[in-house]
C-alpha positions as CSV (number, residue, x, y, z in Angstrom):
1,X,14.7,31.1,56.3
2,X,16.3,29.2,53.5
3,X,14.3,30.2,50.4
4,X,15.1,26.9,48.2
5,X,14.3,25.0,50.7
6,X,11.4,24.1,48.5
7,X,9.3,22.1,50.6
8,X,9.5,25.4,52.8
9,X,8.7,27.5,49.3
10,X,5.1,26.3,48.9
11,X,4.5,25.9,52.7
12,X,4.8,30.0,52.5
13,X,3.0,30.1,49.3
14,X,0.3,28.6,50.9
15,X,-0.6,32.1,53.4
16,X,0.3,34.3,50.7
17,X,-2.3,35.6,48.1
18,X,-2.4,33.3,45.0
19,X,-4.4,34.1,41.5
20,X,-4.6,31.3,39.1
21,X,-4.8,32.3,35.7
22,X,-4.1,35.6,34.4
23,X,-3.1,34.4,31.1
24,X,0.6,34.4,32.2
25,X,1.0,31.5,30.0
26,X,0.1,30.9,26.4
27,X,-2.6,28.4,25.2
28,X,-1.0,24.8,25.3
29,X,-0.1,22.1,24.8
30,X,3.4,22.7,23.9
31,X,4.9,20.1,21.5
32,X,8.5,19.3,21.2
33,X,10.1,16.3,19.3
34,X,12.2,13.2,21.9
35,X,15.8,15.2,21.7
36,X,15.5,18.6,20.9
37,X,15.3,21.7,23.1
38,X,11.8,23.9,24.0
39,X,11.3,27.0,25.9
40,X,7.9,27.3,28.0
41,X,7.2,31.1,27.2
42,X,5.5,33.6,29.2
43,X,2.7,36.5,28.8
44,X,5.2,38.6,31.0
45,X,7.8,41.2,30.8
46,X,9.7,42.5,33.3
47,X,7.5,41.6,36.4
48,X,8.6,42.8,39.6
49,X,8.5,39.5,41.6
50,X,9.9,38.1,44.6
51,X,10.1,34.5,43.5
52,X,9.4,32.2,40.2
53,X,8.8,29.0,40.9
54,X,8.8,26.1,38.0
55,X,7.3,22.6,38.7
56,X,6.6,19.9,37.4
57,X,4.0,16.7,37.6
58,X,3.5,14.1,35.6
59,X,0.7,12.7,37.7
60,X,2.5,11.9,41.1
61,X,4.1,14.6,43.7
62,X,4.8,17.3,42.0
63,X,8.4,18.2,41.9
64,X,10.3,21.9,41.7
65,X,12.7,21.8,38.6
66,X,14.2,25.4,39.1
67,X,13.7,28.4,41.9
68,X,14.6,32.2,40.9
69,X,14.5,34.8,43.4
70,X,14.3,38.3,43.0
71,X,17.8,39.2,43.8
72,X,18.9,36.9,41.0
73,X,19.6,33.7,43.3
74,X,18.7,30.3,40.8
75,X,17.9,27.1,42.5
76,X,18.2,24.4,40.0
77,X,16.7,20.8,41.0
78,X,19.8,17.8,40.5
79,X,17.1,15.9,37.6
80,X,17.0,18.8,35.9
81,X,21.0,19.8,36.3
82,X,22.5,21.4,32.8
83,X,19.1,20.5,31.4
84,X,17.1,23.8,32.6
85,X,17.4,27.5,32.4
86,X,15.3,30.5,33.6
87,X,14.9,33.9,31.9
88,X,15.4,36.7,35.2
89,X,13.5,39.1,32.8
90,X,10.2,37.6,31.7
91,X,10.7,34.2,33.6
92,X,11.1,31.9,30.4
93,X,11.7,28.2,31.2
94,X,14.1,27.1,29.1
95,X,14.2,22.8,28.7
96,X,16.4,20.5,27.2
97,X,16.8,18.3,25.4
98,X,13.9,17.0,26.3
99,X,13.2,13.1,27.5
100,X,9.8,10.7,27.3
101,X,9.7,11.4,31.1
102,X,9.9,14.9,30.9
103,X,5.8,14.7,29.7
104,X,3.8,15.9,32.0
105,X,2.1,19.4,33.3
106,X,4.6,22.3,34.3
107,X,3.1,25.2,36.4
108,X,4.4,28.7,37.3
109,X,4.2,30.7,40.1
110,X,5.1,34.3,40.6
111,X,5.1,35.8,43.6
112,X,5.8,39.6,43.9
113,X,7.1,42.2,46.0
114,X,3.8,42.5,47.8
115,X,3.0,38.7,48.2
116,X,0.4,38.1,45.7
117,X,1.2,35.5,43.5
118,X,0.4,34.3,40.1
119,X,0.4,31.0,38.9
120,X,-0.5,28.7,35.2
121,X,0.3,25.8,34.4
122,X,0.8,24.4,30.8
123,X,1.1,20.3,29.2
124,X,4.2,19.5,27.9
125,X,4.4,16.4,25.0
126,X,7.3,14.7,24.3
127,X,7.0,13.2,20.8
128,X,8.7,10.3,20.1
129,X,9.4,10.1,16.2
130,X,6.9,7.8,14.5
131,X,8.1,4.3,13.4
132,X,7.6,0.3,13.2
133,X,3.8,0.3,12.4
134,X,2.9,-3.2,11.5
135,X,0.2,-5.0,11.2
136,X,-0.8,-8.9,12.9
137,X,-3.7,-10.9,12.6
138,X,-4.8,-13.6,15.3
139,X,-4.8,-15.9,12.7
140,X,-2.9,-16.8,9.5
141,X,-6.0,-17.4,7.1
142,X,-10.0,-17.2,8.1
143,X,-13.0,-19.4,7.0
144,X,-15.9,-16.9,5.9
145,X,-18.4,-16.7,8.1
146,X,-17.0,-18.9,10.8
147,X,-13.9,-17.1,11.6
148,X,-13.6,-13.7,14.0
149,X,-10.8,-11.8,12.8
150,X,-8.4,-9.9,15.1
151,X,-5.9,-7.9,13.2
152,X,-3.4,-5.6,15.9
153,X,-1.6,-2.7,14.9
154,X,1.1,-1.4,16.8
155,X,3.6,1.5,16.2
156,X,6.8,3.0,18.5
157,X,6.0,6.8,19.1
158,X,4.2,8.8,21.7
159,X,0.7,10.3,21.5
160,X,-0.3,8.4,18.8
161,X,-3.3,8.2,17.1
162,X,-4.3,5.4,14.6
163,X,-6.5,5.1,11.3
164,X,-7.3,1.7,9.7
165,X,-7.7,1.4,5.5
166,X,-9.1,-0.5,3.1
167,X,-7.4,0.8,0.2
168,X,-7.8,4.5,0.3
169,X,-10.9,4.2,2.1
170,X,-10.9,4.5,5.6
171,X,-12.4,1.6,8.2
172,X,-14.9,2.8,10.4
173,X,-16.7,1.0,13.0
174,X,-19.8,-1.0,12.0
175,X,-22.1,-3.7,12.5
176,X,-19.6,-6.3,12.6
177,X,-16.0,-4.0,12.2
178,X,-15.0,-3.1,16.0
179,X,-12.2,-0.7,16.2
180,X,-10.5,-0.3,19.8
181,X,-7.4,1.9,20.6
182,X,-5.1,0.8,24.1
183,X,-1.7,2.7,24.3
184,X,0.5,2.1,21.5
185,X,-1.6,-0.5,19.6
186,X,-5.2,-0.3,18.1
187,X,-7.3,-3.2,16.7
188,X,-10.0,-3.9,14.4
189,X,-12.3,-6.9,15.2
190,X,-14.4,-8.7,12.5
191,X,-17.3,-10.5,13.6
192,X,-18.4,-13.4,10.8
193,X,-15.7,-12.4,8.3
194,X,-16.5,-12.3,5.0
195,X,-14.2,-13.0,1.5
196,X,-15.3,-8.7,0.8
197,X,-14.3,-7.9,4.4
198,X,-10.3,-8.5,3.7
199,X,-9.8,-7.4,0.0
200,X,-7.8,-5.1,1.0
201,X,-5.0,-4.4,0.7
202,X,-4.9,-3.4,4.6
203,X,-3.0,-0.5,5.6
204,X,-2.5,1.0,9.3
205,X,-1.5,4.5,9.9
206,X,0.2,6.2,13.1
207,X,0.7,9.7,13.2
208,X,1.1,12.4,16.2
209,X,1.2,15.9,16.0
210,X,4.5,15.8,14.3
211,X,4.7,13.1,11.8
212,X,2.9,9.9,10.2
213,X,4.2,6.4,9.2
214,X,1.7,3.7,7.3
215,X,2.3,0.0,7.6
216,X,3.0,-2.1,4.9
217,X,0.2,-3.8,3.1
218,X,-1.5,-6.9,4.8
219,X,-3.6,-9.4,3.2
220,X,-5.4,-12.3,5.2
221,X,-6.7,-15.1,2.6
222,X,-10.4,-15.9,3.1
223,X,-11.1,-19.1,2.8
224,X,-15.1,-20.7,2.5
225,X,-15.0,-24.4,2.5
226,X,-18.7,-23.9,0.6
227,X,-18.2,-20.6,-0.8
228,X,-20.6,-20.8,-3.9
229,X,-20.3,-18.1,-6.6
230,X,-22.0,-17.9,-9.8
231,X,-19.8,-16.4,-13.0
232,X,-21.5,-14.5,-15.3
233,X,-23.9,-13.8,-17.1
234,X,-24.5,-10.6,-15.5
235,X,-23.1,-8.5,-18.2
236,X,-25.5,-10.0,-21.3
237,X,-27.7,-12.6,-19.5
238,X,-29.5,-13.4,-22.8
239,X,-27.5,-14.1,-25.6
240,X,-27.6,-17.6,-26.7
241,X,-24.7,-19.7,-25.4
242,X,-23.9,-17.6,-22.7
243,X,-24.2,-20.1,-19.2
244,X,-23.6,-19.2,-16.0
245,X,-21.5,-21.4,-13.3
246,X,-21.4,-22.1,-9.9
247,X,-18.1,-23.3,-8.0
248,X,-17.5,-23.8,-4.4
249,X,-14.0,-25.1,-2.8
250,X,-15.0,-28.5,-1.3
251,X,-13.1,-31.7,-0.1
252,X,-14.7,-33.8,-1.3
253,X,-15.9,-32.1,-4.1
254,X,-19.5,-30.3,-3.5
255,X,-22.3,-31.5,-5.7
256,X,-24.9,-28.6,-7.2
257,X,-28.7,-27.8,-7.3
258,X,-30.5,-24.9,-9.4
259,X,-33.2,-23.4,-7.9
260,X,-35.3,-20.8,-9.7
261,X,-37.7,-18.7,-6.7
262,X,-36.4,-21.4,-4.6
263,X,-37.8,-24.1,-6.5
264,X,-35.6,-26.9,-7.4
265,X,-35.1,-27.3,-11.7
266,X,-34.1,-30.3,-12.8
267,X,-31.0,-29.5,-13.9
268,X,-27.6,-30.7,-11.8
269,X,-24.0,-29.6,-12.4
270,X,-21.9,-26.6,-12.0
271,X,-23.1,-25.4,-15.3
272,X,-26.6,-23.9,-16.0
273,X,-27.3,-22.9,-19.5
274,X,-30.1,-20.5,-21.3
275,X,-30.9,-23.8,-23.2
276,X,-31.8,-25.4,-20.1
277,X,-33.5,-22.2,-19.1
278,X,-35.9,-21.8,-22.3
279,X,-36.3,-25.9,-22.0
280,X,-38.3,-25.3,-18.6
281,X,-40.2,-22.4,-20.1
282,X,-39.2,-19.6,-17.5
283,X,-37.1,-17.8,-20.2
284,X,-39.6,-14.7,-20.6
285,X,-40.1,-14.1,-16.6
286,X,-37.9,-12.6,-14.7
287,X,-37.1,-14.7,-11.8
288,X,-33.9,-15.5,-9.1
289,X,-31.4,-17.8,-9.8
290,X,-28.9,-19.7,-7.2
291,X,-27.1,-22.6,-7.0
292,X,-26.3,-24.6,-4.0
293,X,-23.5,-26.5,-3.2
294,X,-23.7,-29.6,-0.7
295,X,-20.7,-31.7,1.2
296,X,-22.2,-35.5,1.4
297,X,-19.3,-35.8,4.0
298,X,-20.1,-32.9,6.4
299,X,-23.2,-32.4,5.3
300,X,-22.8,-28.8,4.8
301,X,-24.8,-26.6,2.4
302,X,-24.0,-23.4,1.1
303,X,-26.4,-21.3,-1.1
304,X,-25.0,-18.5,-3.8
305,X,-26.2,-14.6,-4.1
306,X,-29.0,-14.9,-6.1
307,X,-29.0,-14.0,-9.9
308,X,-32.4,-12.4,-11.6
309,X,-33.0,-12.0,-14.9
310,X,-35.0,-13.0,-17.8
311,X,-34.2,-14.2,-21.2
312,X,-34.7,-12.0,-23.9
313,X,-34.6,-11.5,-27.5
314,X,-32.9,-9.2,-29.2
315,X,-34.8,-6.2,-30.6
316,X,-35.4,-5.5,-34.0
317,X,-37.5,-4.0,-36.8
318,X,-38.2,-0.2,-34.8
319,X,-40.1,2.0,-36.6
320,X,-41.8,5.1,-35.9
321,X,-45.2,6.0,-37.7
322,X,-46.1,9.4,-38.1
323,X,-49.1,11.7,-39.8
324,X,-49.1,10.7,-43.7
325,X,-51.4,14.1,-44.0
326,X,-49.4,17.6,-44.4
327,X,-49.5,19.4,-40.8
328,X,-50.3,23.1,-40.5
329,X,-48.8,24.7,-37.5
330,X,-51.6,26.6,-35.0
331,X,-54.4,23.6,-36.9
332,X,-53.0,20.4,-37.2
333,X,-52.4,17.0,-34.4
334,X,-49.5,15.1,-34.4
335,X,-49.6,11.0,-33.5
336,X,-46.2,9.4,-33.5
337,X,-45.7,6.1,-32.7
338,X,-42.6,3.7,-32.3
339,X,-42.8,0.0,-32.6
340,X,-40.5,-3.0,-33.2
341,X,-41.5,-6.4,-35.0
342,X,-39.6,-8.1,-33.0
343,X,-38.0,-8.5,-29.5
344,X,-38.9,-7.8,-25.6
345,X,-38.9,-3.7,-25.4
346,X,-38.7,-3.6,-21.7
347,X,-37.9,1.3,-22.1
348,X,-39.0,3.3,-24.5
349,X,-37.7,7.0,-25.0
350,X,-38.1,9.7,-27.5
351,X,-35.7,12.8,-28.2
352,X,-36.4,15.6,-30.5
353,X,-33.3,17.0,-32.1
354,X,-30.8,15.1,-29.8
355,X,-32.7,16.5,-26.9
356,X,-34.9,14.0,-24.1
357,X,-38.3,14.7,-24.7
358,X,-41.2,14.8,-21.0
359,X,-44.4,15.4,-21.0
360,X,-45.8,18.6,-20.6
361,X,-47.9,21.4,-22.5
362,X,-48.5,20.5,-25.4
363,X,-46.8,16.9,-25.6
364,X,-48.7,14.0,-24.6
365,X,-47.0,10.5,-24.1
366,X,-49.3,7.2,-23.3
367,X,-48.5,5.2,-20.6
368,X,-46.3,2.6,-22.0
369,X,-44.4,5.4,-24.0
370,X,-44.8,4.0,-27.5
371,X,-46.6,7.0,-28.9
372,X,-47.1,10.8,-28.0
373,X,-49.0,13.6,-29.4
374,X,-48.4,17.3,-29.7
375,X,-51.9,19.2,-29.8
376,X,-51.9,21.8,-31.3
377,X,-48.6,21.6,-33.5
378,X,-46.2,24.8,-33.7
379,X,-44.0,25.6,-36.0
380,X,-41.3,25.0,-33.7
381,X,-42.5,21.7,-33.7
382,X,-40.6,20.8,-36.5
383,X,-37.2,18.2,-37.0
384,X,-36.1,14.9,-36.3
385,X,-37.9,13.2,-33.7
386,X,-36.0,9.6,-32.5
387,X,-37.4,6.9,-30.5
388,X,-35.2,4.5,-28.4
389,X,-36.0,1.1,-28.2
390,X,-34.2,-0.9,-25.4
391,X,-33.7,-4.0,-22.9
392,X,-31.3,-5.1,-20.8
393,X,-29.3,-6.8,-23.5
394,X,-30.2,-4.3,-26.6
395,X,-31.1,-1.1,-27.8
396,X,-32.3,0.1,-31.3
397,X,-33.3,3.2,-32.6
398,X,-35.9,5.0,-35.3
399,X,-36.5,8.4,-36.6
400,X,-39.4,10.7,-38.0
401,X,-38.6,14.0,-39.4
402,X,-41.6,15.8,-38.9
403,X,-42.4,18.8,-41.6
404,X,-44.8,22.0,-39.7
405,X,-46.0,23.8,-42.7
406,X,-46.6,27.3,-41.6
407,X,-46.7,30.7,-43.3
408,X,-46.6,32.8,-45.0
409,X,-46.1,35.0,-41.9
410,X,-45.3,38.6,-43.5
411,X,-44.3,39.5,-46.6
412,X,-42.1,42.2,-47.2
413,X,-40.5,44.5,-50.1
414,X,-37.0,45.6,-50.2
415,X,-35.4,48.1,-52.6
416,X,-35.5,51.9,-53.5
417,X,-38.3,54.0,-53.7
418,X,-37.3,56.7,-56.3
419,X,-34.6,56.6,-59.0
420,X,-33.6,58.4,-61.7
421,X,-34.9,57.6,-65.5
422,X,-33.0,53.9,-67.3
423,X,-31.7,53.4,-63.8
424,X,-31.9,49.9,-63.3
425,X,-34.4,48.9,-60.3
426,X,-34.6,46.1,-58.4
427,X,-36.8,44.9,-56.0
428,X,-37.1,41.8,-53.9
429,X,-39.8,39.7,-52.1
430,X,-39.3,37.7,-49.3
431,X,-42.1,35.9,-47.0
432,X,-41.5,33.5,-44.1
433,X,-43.0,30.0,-45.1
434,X,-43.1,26.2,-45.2
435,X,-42.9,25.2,-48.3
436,X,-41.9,28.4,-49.6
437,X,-44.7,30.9,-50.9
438,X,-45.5,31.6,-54.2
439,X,-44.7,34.7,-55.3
440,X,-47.2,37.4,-57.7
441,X,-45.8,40.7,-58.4
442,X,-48.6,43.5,-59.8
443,X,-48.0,46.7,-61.1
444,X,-50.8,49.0,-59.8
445,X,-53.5,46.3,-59.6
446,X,-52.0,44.3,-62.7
447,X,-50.6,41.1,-62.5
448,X,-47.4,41.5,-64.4
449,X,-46.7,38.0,-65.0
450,X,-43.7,37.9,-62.5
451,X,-43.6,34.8,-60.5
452,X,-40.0,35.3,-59.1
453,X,-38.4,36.5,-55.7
454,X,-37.2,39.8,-57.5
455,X,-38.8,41.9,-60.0
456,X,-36.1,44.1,-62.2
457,X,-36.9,46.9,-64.7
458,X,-33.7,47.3,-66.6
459,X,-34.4,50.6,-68.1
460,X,-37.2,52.6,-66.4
461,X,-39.1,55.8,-67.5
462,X,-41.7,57.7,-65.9
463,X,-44.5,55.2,-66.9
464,X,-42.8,52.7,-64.5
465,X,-44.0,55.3,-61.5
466,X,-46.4,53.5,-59.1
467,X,-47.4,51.1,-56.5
468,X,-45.4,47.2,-57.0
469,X,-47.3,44.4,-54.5
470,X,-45.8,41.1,-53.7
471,X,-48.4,38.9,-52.8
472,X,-47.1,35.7,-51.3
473,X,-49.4,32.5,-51.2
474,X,-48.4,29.1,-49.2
475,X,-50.9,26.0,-51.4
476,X,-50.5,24.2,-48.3
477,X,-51.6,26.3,-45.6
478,X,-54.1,28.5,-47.8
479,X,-52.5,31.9,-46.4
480,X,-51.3,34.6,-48.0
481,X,-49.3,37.7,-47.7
482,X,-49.1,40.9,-49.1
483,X,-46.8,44.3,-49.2
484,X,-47.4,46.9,-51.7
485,X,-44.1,49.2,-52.1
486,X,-44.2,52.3,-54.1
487,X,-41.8,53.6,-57.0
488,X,-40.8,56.8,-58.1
489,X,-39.2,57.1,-61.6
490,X,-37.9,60.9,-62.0
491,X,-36.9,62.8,-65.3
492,X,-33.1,63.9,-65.2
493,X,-32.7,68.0,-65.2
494,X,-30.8,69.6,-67.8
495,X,-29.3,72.7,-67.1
496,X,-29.3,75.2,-70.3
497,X,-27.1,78.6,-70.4
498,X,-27.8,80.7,-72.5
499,X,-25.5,83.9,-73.6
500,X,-27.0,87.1,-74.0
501,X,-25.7,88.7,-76.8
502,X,-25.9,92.3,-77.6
503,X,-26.0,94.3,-81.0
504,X,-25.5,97.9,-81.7
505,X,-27.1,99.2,-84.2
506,X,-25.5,102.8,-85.6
């Protein structure tokens, strides 16, 4: 029998045992770039086999690119001639360089000694560098909202997969965006194409496993023949002077109307002013402003976006009214209110200290926000509260520092406790209060006149001995505070040596 006769080959293979599988091949696909050289690897070493078989099908007949037998014979097919070789240790296929129509699945078969045969096959791609992605359109310019826009993008390469941008943003499919992918080209399809559809720029991208290449830009003009837009005054509706316009590219030239809710003003012209506005009495609602734009010729009309807004004035004269009373922490209320003489005050907010003030607790706001109250007040209570005044056009601000009087909360004594005689003492008072206390030192039960923070005896004696109280007193609060510390003035010791002298007497 002539075993590469291969036709003969897998008419044997077909009574012999076969086992698919048997991870004799790696995990595919293999990728290899149009040109170069790849090797289709096995998960074997050394097997004793009979026969390897490579083949090779691309979705026809399948076709044997190389035969090895066990005794080393090597049966090379004439496509494949200086372009394969076979490893006789571990049955490598070695390919190359590689072609577009060497794509395609390559199995193996190995048959051993005892007739059972294992076989895998693996997907080879052949990756043709990426290159010429551009971009077309079906048309050279659109009319918004009539036009359907095709725009193809096609790209040289192999396995390719596509992305359309806007910008850096990518296109994804939509209401009226259809995206469709055939082959080597892709397409996006938009339905009723607007002016904001195409601002683009447009970019394509085609990449494959390898490598990626983005078209150049493409812009596609938009044109509306009534394509009405108003300009301004979005930014600062209300300031006198301010207008806004309405345009629309017409032949012949488009003639306006102003509608306010829909209902016609009497007002014609591309130009609408807050004069005209305030003249019909509609400046202090809020209401929708468009503009139409109407072709005697064709008789076409074309209605803007709609603009809403409502005139207002500036605001002026905030002011925030607090308690004219003094506030005692733990007994008092505090009312604030803010309030402007002038002006449309559409927000109101209040911080305390640079901080956003909410309700909750002890803070109570009304329900327009132009006063709160805190009940009952805390010393923490205290600083600089600021109300915010604001529109859409303008913003002002006001403050109130409020004052907590509190205290005092302990009193306390600092100093020594005993020292020797005409060593100076001093001893200081100090009480936690708003305003600050006033201070009364007493010497055992006697006011001694002493209305400072520290009491000093320059030169005590023994006399000075006894119990000093600070008593601290806030006028505003009515408390008081007291801490009695006690003194010790000791004597110094003298030490006296005497010499004992002795006399004889004969």
């Amino acid at each position: 029998m002539d075993l590469f006769d291969v036709k003969t080959l897998l008419f044997l293979l077909s009574f012999i045992g076969c086992c698919t599988g048997q991870s004799i091949l790696p995990a595919g696909p293999v990728d290899a770039t149009l040109g170069t050289n790849v090797t289709f690897q096995t998960l074997v070493n050394k097997p004793d086999y009979f026969l390897i078989l490579w083949n090779f099908n691309s979705g026809g007949e399948q076709v044997n690119v190389v035969t090895l037998t066990g005794a080393g014979v090597l049966k090379v097919n004439p496509m494949y001639t200086g372009r394969v070789a076979i490893n006789n240790t571990n049955g490598f296929l070695y390919l190359g360089p590689v072609k577009a129509g060497d794509s395609g699945h390559y199995s193996i078969s190995i048959t051993s000694s005892d007739a059972s045969t294992l076989t895998a096959d693996t997907q080879l791609r052949v990756l043709e560098p990426v290159c010429d992605v551009t971009i077309t359109s079906n048309m050279p310019e659109a009319i918004e909202y009539n036009s359907t826009v095709v725009l193809n993008c096609s790209a040289k390469g192999s396995f390719l997969k596509f992305a359309w941008l806007m910008g850096d943003k990518p296109i994804v499919d939509g209401n009226r965006f259809t995206l469709k992918q055939v082959s080597l080209h892709v397409t996006v399809t938009i339905a009723n194409v607007l002016r904001t559809d195409l601002v683009g720029p447009i970019y394509c991208r085609a990449a494959n496993q390898l490598q990626s290449q983005t078209s150049a830009p493409f812009n596609l003009t938009v044109y509306c023949k009534y394509c009405t837009y108003t300009a301004g005054p979005r930014s600062d509706p209300t300031k006198r002077g301010k207008t806004m316009s309405c345009s629309a590219i017409s032949n012949p030239p488009a003639t306006f109307t102003w509608y306010r809710n829909q209902q016609i003003m009497e007002n014609a012209g591309p130009l609408l002013t807050l004069e005209v506005i305030k003249k019909h009495r509609f400046g202090s609602e809020e209401g929708e402003y468009t503009c139409k734009a109407s072709n005697a010729k064709t008789g076409r009309v074309v209605s803007s976006a709609g603009v809403t807004f409502a005139v207002m004035d500036a605001i002026s004269g905030a002011k925030v009214s607090g308690p004219n009373a003094a506030l005692i922490a733990g007994n008092s209320t505090a009312n604030l209110s803010c309030q402007a003489t002038s002006g449309t005050v559409k927000t109101i907010t209040w911080h305390k200290d640079g901080q956003r003030l909410s309700a909750g607790g002890r803070l109570v706001f009304s329900a327009d926000m132009s006063s709160m109250m805190i009940n009952p007040l805390q010393r923490e209570d205290k600083g600089e509260y600021r109300c915010q005044l604001a529109n859409p056009i303008h913003s002002v601000e006001a403050s109130y520092r409020m004052v907590v009087n509190y205290g005092p909360e302990k009193a306390e004594v600092t100093g020594k406790k005993a020292v020797e005689v005409n060593n100076k003492v001093v001893l200081t008072c100090s009480a936690d209060s708003i305003p600050p206390a006033n201070l009364t030192w007493k010497f055992n039960g006697t006011d001694t006149g002493v209305k400072t923070a520290q009491f000093t005896i320059e030169m005590p004696t023994a006399k000075d001995t006894g119990k000093y109280t600070c008593e601290a007193t806030n006028a505003v609060t009515g408390k008081n505070a007291m801490y009695t510390h006690s003194l010790t003035v000791q004597g110094k010791i003298h030490v006296c040596r005497y010499m004992l002298m002795h006399v004889n007497i004969q």
